[in-house]
C-alpha positions in Angstrom: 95.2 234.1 8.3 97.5 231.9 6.3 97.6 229.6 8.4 92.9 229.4 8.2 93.4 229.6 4.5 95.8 226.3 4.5 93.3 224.7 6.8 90.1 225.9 4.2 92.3 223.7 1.6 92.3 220.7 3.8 89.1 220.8 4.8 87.7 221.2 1.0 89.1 217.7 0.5 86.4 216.0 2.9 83.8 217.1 -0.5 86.0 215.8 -3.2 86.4 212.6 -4.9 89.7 212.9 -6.9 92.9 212.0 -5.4 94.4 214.4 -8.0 92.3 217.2 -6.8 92.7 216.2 -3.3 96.8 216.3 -3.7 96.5 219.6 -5.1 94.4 221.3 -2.3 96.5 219.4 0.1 99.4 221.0 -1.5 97.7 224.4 -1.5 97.2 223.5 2.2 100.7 222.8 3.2 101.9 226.1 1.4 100.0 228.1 2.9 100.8 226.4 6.1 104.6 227.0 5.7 104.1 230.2 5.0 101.8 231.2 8.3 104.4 229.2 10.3 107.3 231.3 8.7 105.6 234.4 9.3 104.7 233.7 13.4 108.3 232.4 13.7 109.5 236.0 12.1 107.0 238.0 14.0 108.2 236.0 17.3 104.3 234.9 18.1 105.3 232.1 20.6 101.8 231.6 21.2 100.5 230.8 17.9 103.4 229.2 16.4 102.8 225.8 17.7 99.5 225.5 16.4 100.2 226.8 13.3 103.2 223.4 13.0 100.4 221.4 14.2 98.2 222.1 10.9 101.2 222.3 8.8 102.4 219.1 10.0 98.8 217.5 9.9 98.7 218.6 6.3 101.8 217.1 5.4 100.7 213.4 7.0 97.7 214.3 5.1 99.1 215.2 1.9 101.3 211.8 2.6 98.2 209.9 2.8 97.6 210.7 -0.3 100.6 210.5 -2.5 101.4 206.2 -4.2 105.1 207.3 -4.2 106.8 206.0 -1.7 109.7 208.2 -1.8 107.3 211.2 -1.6 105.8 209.6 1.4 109.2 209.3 3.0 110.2 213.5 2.0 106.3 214.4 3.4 106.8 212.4 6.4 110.5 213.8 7.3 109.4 217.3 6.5 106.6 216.9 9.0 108.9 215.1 11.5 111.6 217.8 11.2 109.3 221.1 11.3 107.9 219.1 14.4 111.2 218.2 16.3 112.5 221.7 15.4 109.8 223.1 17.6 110.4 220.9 20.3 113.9 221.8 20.7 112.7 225.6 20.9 110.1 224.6 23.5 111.1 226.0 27.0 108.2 226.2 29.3 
């Protein structure tokens, strides 16, 4: 459910003109992404998790897409990478 209500945020933005108010949905978004993610991870649901780091990390390029900063860019875009590559070393098919 956390992980719908992050996606609900992102998709708000496709109606909304301000970047402002499209950072802070985005943010909303990734939140609530983290926190769906954290929860499957402590719940052990292998089968959801890696959808849920796909939307978190799709928010964060998102979010990044957003942001003038270009030190934010580079923390959204290593958060993203790392949530990423930390599921691919878990993988084991």
């Amino acid at each position: 459910v956390l992980v719908n209500i992050g996606i609900i945020y992102r998709m708000k933005n496709d109606r909304i003109t301000s970047t402002k108010k499209k950072i802070k949905l985005h943010s909303n978004a990734a939140d609530y992404g983290l926190k769906g993610v954290e929860i499957k991870e402590k719940i052990g649901n292998a089968d959801q998790l890696p959808i849920a780091i796909h939307n978190y990390c799709e928010t964060l390029i998102k979010l990044e897409e957003l942001t003038n900063s270009k030190s934010e860019k580079v923390q959204l875009l290593t958060q993203a990478f790392n949530r990423a590559k930390r599921n691919d070393q878990n993988f084991n098919p």
